[in-house]
C-alpha positions as a Markdown table, in Angstrom:
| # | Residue | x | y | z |
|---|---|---|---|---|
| 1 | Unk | 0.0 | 0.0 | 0.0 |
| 2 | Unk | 2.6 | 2.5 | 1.1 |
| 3 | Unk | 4.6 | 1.8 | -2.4 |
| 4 | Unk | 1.1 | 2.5 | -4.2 |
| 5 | Unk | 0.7 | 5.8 | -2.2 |
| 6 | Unk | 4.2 | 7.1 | -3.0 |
| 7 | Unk | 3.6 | 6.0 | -6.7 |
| 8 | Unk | 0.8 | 8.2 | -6.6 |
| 9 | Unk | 2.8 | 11.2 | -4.7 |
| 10 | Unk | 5.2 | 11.1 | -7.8 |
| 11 | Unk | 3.0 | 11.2 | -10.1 |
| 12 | Unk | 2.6 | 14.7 | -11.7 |
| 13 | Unk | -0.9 | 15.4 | -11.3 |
| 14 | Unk | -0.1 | 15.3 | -7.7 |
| 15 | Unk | 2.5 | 18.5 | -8.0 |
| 16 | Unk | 1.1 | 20.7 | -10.5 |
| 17 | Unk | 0.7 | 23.9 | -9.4 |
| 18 | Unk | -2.4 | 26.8 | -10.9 |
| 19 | Unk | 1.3 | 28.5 | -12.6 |
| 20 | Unk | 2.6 | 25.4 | -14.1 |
| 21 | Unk | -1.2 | 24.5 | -15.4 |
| 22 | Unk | -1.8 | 27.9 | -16.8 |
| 23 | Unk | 1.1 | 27.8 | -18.3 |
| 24 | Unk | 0.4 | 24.4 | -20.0 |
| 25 | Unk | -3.4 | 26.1 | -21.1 |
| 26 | Unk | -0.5 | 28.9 | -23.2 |
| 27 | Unk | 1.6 | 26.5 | -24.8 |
| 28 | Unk | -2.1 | 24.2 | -26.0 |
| 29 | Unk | -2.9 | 28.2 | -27.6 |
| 30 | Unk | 0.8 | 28.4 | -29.2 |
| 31 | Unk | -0.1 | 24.9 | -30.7 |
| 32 | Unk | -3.3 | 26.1 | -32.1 |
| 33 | Unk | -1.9 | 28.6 | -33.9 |
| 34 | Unk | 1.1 | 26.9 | -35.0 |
| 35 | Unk | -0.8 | 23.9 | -36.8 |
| 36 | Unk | -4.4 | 25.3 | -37.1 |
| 37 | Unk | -3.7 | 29.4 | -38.4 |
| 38 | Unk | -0.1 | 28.3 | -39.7 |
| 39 | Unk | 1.5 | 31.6 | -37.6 |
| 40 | Unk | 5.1 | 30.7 | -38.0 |
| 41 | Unk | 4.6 | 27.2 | -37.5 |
| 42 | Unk | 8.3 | 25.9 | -38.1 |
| 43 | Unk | 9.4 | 27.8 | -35.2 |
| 44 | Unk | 5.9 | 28.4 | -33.0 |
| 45 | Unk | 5.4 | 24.5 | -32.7 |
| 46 | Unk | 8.8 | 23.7 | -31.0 |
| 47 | Unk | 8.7 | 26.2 | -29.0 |
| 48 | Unk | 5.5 | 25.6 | -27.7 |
| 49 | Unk | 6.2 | 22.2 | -27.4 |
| 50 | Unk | 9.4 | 23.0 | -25.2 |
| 51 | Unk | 6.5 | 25.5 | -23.1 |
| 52 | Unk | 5.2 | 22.2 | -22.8 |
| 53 | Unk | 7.7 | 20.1 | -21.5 |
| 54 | Unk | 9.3 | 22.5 | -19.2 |
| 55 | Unk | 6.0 | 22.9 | -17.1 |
| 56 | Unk | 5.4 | 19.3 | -16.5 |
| 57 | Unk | 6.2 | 18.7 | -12.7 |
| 58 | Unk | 8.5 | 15.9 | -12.3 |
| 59 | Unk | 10.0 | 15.7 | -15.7 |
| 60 | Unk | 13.3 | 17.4 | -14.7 |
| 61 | Unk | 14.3 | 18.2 | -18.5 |
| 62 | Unk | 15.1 | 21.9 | -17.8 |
| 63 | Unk | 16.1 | 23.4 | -14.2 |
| 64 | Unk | 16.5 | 27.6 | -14.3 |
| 65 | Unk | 18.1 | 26.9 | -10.7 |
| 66 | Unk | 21.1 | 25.8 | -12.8 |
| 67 | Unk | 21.1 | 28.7 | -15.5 |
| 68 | Unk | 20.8 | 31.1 | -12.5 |
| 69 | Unk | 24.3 | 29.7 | -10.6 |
| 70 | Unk | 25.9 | 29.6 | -14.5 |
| 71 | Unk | 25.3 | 33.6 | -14.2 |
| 72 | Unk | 25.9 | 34.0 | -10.3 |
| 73 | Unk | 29.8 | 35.3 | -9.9 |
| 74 | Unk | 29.8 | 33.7 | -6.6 |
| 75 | Unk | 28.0 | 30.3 | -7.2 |
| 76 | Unk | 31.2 | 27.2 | -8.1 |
| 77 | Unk | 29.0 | 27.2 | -11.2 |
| 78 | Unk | 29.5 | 30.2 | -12.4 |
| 79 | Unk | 30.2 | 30.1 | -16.1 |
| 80 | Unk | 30.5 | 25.6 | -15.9 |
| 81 | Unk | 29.2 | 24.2 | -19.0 |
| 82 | Unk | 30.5 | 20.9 | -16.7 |
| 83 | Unk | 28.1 | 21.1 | -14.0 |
| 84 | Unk | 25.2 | 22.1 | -16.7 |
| 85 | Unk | 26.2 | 18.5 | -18.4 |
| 86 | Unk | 26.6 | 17.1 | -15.5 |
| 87 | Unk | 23.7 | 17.7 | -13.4 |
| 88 | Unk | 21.1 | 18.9 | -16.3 |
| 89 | Unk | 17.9 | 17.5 | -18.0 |
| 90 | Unk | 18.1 | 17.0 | -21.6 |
| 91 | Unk | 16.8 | 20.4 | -22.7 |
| 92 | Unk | 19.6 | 22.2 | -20.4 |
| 93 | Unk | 22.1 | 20.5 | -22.6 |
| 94 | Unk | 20.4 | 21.6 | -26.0 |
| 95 | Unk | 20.0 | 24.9 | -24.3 |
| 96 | Unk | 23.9 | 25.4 | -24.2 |
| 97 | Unk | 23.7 | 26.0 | -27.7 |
| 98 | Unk | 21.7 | 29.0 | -27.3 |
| 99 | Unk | 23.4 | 30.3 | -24.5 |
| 100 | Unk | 27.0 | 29.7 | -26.9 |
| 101 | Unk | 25.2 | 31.9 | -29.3 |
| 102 | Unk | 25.6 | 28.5 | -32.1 |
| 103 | Unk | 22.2 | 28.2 | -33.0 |
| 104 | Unk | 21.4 | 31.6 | -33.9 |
| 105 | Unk | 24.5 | 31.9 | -36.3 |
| 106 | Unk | 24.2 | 28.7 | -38.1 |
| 107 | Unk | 20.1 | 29.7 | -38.3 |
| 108 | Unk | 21.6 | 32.8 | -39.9 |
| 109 | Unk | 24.2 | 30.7 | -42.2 |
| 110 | Unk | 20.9 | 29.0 | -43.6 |
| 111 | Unk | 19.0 | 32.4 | -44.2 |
| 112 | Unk | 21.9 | 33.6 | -45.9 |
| 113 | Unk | 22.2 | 30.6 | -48.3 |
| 114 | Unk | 18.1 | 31.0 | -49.1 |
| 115 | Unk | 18.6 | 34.8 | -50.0 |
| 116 | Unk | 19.5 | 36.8 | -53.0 |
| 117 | Unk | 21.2 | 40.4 | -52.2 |
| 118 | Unk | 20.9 | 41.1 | -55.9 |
| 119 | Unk | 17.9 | 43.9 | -55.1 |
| 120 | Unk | 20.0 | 45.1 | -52.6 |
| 121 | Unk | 22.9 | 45.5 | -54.7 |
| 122 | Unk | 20.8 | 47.1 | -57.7 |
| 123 | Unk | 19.6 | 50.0 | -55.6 |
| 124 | Unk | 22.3 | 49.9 | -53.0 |
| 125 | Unk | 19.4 | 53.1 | -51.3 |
| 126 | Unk | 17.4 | 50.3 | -50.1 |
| 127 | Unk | 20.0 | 49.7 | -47.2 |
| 128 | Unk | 19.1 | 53.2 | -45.4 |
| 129 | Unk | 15.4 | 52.1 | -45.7 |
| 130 | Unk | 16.7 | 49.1 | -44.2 |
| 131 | Unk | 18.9 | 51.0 | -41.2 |
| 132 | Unk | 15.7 | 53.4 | -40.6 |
| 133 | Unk | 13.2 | 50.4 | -39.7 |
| 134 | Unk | 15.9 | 49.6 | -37.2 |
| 135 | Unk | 14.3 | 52.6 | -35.3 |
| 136 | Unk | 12.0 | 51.2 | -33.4 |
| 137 | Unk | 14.8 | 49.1 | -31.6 |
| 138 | Unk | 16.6 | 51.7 | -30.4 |
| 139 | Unk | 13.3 | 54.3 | -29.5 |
| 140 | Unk | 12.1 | 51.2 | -27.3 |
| 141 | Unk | 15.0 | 50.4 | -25.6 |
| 142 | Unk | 15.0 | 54.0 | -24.2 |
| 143 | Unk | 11.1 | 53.5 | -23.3 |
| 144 | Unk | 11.5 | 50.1 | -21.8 |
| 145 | Unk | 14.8 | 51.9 | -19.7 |
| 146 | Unk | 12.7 | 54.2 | -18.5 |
| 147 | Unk | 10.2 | 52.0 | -17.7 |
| 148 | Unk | 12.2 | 50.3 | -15.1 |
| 149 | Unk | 13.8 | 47.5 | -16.8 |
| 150 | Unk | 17.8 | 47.6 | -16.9 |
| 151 | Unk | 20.0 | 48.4 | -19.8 |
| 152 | Unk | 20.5 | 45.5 | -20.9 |
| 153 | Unk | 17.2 | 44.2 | -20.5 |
| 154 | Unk | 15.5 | 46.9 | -22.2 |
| 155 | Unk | 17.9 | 46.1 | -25.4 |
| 156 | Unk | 16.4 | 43.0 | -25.3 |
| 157 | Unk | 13.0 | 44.1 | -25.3 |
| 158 | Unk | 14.2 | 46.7 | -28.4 |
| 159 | Unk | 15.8 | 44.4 | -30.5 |
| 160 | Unk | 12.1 | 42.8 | -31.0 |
| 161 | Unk | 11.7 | 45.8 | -33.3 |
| 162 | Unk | 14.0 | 44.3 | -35.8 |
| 163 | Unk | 11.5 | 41.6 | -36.4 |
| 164 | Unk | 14.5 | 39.1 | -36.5 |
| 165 | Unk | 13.9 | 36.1 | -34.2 |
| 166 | Unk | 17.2 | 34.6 | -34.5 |
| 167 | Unk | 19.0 | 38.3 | -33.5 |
| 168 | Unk | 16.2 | 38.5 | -31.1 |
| 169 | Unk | 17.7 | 34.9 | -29.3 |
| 170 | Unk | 21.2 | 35.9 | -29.8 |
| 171 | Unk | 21.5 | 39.4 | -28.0 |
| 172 | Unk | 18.8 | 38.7 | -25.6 |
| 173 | Unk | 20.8 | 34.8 | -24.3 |
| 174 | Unk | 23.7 | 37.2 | -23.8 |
| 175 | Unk | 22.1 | 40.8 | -22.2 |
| 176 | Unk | 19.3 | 39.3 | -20.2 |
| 177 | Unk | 18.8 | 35.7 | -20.5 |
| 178 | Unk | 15.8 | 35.2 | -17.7 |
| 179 | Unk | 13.8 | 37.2 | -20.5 |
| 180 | Unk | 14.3 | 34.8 | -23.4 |
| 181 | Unk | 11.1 | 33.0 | -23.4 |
| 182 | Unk | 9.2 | 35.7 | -23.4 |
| 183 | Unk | 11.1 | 37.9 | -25.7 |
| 184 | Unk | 11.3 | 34.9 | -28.3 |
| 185 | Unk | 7.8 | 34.4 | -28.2 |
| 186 | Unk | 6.9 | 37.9 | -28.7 |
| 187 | Unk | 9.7 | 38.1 | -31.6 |
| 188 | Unk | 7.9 | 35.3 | -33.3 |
| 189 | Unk | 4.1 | 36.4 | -32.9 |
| 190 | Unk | 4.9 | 39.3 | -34.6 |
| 191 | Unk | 6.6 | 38.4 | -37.4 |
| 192 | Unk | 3.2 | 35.7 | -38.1 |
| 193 | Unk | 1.4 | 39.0 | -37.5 |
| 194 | Unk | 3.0 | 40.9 | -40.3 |
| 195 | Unk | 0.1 | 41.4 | -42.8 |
| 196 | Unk | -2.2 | 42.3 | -39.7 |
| 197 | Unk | -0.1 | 44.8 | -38.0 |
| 198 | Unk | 1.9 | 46.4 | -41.0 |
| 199 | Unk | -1.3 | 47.2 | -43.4 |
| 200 | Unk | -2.9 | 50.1 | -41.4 |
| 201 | Unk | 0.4 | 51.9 | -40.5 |
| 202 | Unk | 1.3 | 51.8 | -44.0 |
| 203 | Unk | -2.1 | 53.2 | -45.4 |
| 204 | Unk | -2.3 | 55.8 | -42.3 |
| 205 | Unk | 1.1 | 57.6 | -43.2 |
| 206 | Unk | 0.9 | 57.2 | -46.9 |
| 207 | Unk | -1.1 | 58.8 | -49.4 |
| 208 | Unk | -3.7 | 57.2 | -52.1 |
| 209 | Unk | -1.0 | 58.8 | -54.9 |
| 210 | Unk | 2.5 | 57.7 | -53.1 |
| 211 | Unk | 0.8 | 54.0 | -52.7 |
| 212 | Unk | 0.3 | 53.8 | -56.3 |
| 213 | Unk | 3.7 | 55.3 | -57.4 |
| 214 | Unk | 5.4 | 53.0 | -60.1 |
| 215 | Unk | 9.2 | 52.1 | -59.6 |
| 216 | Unk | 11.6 | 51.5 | -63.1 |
| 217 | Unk | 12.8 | 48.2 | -63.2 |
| 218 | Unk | 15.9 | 47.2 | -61.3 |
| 219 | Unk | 19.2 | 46.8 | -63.4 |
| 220 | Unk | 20.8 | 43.5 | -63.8 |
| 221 | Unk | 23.3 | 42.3 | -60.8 |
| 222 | Unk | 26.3 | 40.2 | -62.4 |
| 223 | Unk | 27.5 | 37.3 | -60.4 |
| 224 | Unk | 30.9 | 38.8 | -59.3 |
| 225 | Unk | 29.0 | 41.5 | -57.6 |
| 226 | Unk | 26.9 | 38.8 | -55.9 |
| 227 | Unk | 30.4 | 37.1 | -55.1 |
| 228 | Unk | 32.3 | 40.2 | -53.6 |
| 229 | Unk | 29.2 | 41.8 | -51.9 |
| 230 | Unk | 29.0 | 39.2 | -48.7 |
| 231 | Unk | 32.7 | 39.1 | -48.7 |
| 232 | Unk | 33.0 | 42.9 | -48.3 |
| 233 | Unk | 29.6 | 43.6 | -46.2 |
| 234 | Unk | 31.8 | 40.8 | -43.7 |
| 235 | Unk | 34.7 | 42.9 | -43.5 |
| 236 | Unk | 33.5 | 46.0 | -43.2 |
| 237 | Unk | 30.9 | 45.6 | -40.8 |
| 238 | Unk | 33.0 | 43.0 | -38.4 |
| 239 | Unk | 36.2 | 45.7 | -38.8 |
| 240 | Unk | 34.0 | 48.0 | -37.6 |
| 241 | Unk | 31.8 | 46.0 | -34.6 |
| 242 | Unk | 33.4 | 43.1 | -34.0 |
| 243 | Unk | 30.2 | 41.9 | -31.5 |
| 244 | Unk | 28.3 | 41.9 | -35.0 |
| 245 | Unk | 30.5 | 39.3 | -36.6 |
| 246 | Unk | 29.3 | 36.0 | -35.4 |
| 247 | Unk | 26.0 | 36.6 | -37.0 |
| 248 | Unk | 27.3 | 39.0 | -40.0 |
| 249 | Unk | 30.2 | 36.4 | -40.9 |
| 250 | Unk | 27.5 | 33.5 | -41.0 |
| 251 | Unk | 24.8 | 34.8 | -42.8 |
| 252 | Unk | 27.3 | 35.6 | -45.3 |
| 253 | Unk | 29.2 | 32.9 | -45.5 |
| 254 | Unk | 25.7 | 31.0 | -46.5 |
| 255 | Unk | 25.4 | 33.6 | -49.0 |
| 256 | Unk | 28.3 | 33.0 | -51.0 |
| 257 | Unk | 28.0 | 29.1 | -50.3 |
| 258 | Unk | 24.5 | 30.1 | -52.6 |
| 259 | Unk | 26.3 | 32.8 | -54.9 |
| 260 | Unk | 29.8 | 31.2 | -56.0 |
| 261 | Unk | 28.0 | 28.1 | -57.5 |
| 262 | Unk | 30.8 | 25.6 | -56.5 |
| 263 | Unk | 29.8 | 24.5 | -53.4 |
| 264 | Unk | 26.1 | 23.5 | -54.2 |
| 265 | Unk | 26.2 | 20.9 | -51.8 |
| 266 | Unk | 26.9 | 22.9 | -48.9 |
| 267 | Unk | 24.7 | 25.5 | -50.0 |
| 268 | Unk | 21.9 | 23.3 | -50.1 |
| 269 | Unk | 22.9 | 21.4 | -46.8 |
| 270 | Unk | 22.7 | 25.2 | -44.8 |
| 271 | Unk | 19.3 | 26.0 | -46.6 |
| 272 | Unk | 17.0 | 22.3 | -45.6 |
| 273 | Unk | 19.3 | 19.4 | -43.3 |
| 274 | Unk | 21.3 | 21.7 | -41.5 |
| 275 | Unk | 18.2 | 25.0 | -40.7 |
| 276 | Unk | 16.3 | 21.9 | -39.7 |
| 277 | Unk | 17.8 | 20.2 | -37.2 |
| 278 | Unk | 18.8 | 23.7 | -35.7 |
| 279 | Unk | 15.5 | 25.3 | -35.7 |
| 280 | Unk | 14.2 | 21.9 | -33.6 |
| 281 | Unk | 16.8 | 22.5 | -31.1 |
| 282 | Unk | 16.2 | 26.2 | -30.9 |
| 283 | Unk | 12.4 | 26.3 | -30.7 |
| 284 | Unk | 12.6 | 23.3 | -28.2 |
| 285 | Unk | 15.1 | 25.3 | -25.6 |
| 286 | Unk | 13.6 | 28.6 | -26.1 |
| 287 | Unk | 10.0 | 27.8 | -25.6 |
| 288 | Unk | 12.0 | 25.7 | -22.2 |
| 289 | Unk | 13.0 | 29.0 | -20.4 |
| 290 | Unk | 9.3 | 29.7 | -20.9 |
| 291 | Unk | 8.6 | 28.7 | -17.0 |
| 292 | Unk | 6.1 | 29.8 | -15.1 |
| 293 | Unk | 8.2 | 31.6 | -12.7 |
| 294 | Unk | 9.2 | 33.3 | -15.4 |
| 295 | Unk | 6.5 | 34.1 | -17.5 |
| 296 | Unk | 3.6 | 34.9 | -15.6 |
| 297 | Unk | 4.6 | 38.3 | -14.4 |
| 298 | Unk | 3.2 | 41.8 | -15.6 |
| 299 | Unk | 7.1 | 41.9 | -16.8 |
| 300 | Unk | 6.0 | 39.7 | -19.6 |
| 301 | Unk | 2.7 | 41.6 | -20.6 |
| 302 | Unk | 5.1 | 44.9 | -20.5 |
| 303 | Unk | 7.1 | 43.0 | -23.1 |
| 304 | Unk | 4.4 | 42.2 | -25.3 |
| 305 | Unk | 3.3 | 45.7 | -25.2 |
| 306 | Unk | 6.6 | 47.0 | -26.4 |
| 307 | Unk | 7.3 | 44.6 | -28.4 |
| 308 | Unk | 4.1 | 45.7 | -30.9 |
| 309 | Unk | 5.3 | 49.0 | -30.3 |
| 310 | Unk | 8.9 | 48.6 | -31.3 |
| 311 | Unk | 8.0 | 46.3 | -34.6 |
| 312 | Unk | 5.3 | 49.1 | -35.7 |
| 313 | Unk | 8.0 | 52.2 | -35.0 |
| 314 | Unk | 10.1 | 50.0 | -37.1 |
| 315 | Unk | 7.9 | 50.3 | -39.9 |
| 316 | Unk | 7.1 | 53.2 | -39.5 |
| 317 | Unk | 10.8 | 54.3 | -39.9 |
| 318 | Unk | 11.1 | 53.1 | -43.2 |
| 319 | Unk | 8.0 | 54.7 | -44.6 |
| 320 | Unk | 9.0 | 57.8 | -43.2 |
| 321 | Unk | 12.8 | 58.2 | -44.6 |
| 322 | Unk | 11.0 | 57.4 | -48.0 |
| 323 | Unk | 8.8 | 59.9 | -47.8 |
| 324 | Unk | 11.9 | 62.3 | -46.7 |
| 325 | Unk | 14.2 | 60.7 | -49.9 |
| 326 | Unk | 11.7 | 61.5 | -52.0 |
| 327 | Unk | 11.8 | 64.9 | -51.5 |
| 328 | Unk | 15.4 | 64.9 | -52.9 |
| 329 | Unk | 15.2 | 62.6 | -55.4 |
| 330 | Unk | 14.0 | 63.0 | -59.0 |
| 331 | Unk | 13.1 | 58.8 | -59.4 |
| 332 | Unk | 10.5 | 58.6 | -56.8 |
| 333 | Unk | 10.5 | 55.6 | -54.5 |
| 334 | Unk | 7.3 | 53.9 | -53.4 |
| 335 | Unk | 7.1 | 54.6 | -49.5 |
| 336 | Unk | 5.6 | 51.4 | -49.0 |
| 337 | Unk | 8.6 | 49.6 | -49.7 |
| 338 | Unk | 10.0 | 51.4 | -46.4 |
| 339 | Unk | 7.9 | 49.2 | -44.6 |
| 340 | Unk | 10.1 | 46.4 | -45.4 |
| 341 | Unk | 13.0 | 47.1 | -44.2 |
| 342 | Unk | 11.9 | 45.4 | -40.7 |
| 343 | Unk | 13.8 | 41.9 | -41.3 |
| 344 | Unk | 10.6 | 39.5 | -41.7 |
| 345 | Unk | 11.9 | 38.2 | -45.0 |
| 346 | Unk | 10.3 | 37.4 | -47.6 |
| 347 | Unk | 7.0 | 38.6 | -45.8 |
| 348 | Unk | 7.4 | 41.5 | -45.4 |
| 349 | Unk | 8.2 | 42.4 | -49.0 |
| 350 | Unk | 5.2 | 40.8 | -49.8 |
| 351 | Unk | 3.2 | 43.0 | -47.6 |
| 352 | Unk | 4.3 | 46.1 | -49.5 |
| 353 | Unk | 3.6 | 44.5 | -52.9 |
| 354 | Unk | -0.1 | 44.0 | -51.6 |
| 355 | Unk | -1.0 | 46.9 | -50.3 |
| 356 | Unk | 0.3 | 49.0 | -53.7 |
| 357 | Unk | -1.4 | 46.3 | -55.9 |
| 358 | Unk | -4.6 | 47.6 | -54.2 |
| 359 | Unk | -4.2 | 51.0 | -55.2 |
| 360 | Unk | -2.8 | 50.2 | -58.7 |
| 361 | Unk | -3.0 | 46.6 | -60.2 |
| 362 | Unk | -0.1 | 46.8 | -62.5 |
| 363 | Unk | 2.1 | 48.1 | -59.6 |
| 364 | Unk | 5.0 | 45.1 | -58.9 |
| 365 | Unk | 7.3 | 46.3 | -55.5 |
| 366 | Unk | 7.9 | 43.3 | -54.8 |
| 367 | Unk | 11.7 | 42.6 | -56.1 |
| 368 | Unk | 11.9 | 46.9 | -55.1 |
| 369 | Unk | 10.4 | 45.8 | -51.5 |
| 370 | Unk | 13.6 | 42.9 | -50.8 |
| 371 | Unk | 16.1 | 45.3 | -51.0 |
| 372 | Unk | 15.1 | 46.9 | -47.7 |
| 373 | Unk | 14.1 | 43.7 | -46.6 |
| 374 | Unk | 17.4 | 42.2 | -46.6 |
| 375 | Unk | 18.6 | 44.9 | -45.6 |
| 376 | Unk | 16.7 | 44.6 | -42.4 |
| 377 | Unk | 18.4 | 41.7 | -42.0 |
| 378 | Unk | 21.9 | 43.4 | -41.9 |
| 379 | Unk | 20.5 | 46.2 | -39.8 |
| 380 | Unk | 19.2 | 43.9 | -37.5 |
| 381 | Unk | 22.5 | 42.0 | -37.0 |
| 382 | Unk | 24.2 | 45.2 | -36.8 |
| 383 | Unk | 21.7 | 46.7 | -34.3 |
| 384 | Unk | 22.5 | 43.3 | -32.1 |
| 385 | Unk | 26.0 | 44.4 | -32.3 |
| 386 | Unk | 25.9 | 48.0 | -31.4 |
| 387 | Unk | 23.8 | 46.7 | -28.2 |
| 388 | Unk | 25.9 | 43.9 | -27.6 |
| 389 | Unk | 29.1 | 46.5 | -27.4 |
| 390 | Unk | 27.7 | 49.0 | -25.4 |
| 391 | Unk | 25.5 | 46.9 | -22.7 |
| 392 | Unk | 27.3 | 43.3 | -22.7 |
């Protein structure tokens, strides 16, 4: 009988708290929307899953306890990858990649390898469009600083602006770590929420006659220049901010895997095996600092808040420095495009070539729109940096 009874005890029905339940009741939602309304599903549904897993009482697959010595200066864990190996569940393993900063980068080496910086390098413009949507970053962190939150937290809650979930894991693992789950989440649900939350601040600071401005055709790029852009854009920014170069270098280095054409093989291994396996591990770790201790704190909903407002200052910066080019320039650019340059490739882009086919039908931004777009990407990297140097 007494061997029944402490069966029971163990089980964990017996040891879930109202916290650990409610946050089970989240990560069901996050599943719903990943499968059922598709929002980012490659990403959403392991991270919810890893929301999952960490809440189950008793499963011992992720312990913050540990994560909090690895950052204590006077804990014998401080820093010890050992004792995380050691005396960690499987997901605080995994997670080791995330707090290394690997998955990120090689997330980034597969993004690099699936785009094409020929729009960027046709209208080499589109890369302030691209720096100006990084505004929203930087206007939040000083919002969320003054809020309460530290420095290096309140970078964190900026880089969400960007509307880069892999920049969004990397700074954040390295500034202010006991926000990730939150943070990642948010970084996520707004990227799926592009064509919801883009649309009306693109229509409200844009006029009937900019929407429907028509853009010339973009020249030719010839493969060298594809070839010695990523390879330049790598030295010059990582010369310049070094803390920019793990995510810079590998994002380009997938780039000219794609561009050079003799390394097809590895290009295609950084685009589908190797993206895969890392975004599993990702999602599942990320969603696993999702705790309950963690999460369910007006902290979080402060995050969400900002986060909306940083992603739509973003795109609102981009709109607005095409308006302001345009009153220099003699070929008019389409403001919409502006919108883009928040890093939510190719979505975004697509976003902009929507809302001006509704004003004119035979308007195509949409090759015009992934110049800022990957240049949103850069920005966003760089952005990590320039936080990363002055906070970490």
């Amino acid at each position: 009988m007494a061997d029944i009874l402490e069966f029971f005890g163990k089980m964990g029905f017996m040891n879930l708290s109202w916290q650990q339940g409610l946050m089970l009741i989240i990560s069901f939602f996050l599943l719903y929307l990943a499968i059922k309304k598709q929002y980012e599903p490659l990403l959403l549904l392991p991270i919810a899953f890893g929301m999952l897993l960490t809440n189950l009482p008793g499963a011992d697959m992720y312990h913050s306890e540990l994560w909090t010595a690895f950052l204590d200066e006077s804990s014998p864990y401080y820093h010890s990858y050992g004792a995380i190996m050691s005396h960690g569940g499987l997901l605080d393993i995994l997670y080791i990649g995330v707090k290394a900063g690997v998955y990120p980068c090689l997330i980034f080496m597969g993004v690099g390898a699936m785009t094409d910086f020929g729009p960027l390098i046709a209208n080499p413009k589109s890369l302030l469009l691209g720096a100006a949507a990084q505004l929203g970053i930087f206007l939040t962190f000083l919002a969320a600083n003054a809020m309460g939150f530290t420095e290096a937290e309140a970078g964190s809650i900026g880089i969400i602006g960007g509307a880069d979930g892999p920049t969004s894991i990397f700074l954040t693992s390295k500034l202010a770590p006991q926000l990730l789950g939150p943070i990642a989440i948010a970084a996520y649900s707004y990227m799926a929420l592009v064509p919801v939350i883009q649309p009306p601040i693109m229509r409200a600071l844009t006029t009937k006659k900019e929407r429907a401005i028509k853009m010339s055709q973009l020249r030719p790029v010839s493969k060298t220049e594809k070839i010695i852009f990523p390879i330049a854009i790598t030295t010059i920014v990582a010369l310049i901010l070094p803390d920019a170069a793990p995510l810079i270098g590998c994002l380009m280095l997938g780039n000219l895997a794609k561009e050079c054409g003799v390394v097809d093989r590895l290009s295609k291994t950084m685009q589908n095996e190797l993206m895969n396996i890392v975004v599993i591990f990702l999602g599942l770790t990320v969603g696993a600092t999702a705790t309950a201790a963690s999460f369910l704190n007006i902290r979080t909903l402060m995050i969400l808040a900002m986060g909306i407002v940083a992603f739509g200052c973003g795109t609102a910066g981009g709109i607005l420095l095409a308006k302001l080019m345009n009153l220099f320039s003699k070929e008019k650019i389409n403001p919409l495009i502006g919108s883009a340059g928040v890093s939510a490739v190719p979505m975004a882009a697509r976003v902009s070539q929507q809302v001006g086919q509704e004003e004119n039908p035979s308007n195509f931004l949409l090759m015009h729109a992934m110049g800022p777009n990957v240049a949103g990407v850069i920005g966003s990297a760089v952005a990590a940096g320039i936080l990363l140097t002055m906070l970490g």
